[in-house]
C-alpha positions as CSV (number, residue, x, y, z in Angstrom):
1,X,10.0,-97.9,11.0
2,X,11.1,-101.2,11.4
3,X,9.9,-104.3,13.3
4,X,12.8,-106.0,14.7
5,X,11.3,-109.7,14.8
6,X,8.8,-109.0,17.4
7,X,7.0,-112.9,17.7
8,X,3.9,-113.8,19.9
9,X,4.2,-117.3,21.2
10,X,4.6,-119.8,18.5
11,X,3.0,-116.7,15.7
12,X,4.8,-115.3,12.7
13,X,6.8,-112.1,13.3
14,X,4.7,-108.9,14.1
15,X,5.5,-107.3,10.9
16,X,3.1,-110.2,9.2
17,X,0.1,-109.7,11.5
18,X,-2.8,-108.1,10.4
19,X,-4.9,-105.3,12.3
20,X,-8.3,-104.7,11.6
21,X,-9.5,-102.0,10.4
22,X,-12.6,-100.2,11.4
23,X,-15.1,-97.8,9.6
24,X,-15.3,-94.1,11.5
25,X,-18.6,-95.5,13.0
26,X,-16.9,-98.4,14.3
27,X,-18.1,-100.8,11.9
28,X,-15.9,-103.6,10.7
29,X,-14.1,-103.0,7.1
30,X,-11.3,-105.4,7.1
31,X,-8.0,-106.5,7.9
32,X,-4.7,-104.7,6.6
33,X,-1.5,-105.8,7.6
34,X,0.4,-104.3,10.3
35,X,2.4,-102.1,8.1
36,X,-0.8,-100.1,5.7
37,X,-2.5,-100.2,9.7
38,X,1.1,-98.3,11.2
39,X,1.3,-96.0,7.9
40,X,-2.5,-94.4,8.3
41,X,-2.2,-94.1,12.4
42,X,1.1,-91.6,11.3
43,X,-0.5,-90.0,8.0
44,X,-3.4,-89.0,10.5
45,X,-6.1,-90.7,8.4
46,X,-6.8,-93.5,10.9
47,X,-6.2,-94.0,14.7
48,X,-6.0,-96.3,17.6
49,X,-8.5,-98.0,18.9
50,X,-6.7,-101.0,20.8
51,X,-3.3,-102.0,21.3
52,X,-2.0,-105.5,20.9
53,X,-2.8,-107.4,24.1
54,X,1.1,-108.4,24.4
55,X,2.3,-105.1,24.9
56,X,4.6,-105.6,21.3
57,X,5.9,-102.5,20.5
58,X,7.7,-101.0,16.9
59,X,10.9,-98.7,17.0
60,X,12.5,-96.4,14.8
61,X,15.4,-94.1,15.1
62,X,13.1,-91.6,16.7
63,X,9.8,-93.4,18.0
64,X,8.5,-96.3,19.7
65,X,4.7,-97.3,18.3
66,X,2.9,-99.6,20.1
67,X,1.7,-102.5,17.9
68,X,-1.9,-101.5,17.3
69,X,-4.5,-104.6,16.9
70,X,-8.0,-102.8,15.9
71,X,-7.9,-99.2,13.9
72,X,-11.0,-96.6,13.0
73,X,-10.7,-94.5,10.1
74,X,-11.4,-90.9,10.7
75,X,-13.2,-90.0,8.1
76,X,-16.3,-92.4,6.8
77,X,-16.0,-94.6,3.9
78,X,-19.3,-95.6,1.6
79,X,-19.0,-99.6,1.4
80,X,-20.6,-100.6,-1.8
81,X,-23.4,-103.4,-1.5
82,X,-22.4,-106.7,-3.2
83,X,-25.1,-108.9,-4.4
84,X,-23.8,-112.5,-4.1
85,X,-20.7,-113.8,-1.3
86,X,-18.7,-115.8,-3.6
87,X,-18.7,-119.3,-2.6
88,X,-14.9,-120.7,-2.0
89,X,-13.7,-123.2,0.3
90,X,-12.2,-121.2,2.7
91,X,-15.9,-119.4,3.6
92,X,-17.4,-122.6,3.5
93,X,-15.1,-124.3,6.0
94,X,-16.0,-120.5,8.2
95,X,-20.0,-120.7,7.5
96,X,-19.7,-124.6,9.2
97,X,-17.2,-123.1,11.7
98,X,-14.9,-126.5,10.4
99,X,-17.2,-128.8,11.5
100,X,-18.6,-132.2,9.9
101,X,-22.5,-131.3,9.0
102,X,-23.3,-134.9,9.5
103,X,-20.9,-135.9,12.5
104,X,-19.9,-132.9,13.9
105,X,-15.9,-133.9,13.7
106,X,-13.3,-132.1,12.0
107,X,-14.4,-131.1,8.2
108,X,-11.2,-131.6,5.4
109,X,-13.8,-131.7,2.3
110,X,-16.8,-130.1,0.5
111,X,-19.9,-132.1,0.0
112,X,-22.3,-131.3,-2.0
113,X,-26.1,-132.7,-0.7
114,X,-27.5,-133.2,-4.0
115,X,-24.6,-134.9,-5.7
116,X,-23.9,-133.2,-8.6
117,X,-24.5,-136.7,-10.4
118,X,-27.8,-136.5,-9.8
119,X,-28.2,-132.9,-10.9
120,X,-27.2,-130.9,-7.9
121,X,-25.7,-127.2,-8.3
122,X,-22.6,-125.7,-6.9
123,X,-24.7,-123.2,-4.8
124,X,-24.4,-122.2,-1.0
125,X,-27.7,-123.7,-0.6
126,X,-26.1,-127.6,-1.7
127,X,-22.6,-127.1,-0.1
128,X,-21.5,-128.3,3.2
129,X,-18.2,-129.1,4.6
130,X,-17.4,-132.8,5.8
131,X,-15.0,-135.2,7.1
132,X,-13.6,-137.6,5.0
133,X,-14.7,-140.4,6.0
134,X,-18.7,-138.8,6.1
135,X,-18.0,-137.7,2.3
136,X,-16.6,-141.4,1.2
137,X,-19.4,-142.9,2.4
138,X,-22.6,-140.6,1.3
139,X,-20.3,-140.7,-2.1
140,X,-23.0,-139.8,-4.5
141,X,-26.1,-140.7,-2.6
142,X,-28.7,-138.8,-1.3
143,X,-29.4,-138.1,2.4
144,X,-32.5,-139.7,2.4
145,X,-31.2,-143.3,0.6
146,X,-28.3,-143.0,3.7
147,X,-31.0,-142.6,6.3
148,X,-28.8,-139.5,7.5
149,X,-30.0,-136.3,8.2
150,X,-27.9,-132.7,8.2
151,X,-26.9,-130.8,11.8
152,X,-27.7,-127.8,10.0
153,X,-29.2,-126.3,6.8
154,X,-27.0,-124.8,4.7
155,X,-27.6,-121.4,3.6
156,X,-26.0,-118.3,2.2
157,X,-24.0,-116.3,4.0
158,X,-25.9,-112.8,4.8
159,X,-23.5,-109.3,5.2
160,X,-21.3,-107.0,3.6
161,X,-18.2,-108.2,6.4
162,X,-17.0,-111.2,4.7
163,X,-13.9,-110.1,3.1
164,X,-12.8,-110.4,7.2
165,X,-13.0,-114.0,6.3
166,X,-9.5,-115.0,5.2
167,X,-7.9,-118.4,6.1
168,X,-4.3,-116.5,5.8
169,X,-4.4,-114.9,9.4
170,X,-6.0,-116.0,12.7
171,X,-8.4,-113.3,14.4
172,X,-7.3,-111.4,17.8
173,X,-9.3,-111.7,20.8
174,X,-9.8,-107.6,20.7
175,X,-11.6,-108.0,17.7
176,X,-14.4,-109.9,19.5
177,X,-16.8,-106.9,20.4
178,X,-16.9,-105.5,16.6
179,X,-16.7,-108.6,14.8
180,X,-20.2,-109.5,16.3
181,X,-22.0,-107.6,14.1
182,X,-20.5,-110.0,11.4
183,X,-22.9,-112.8,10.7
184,X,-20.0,-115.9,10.1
């Protein structure tokens, strides 16, 4: 099957999209790209549970397979628990939704509330995301010697769903009612 260029406005060709995929109780897994989604709708193991909202469509010499935006597996899959979310930028920049925790504008760096000067750790707990300018001037202070106080507390993300977050892909609108459950 082949995807001849198919683009949404202004978005990468359809063959790079990503679909997500759904446990058989309708819980979220994660994303696969469109191609692993297409193969496991026709090897039977999966099927569809929404189309893409633009109406994209696939061809082939023999078919025409509309462009699917959420699948649900079949048969269940066992998710193992996992302890601790790994702390990298990109789920840091999610958990604060890109947003400043001391001005609210656009975050571009990590700050970390306890400078790591002055003993801080690398932990969930001590890392926020922040606008430049916010992060040049708190430099290594503390809150308290600023007079500045946070939006929010940091804390660590809770749930087994954060391998959705990926920076490499934007979510689809149709993944709203499932991706509730996700705590982000």
């Amino acid at each position: 099957m082949s995807a001849a260029q198919n683009t949404t406005e202004g978005g990468p060709p359809q063959i790079r999209r990503h679909v997500l995929l759904l446990n058989a109780s309708y819980e979220p897994l994660t994303t696969v790209p469109l191609r692993r989604a297409v193969l496991l709708v026709l090897r039977e193991k999966a099927e569809v549970v929404h189309s893409d909202s633009t109406g994209a469509v696939l061809h082939s010499s023999t078919m025409a397979f509309s462009v699917p935006s959420v699948i649900r597996l079949l048969r269940y899959i066992r998710v193992p628990y996992r302890r601790r979310i790994p702390l990298t930028r990109v789920a840091l920049m999610r958990r604060d939704g890109y947003h400043c925790a001391y001005c609210d504008r656009r975050a571009e760096t990590i700050d970390h509330v306890i400078p790591r000067s002055r003993g801080g750790q690398h932990v969930w707990e001590n890392v926020v995301a922040a606008c430049r300018s916010c992060n040049h001037r708190k430099a290594d202070r503390l809150l308290e010697e600023l007079g500045w106080k946070l939006r929010v507390t940091p804390t660590v993300p809770r749930g087994i769903h954060w391998r959705l977050i990926n920076g490499d892909h934007h979510t689809d609108p149709l993944w709203a009612p499932y991706m509730a459950r996700v705590k982000v």
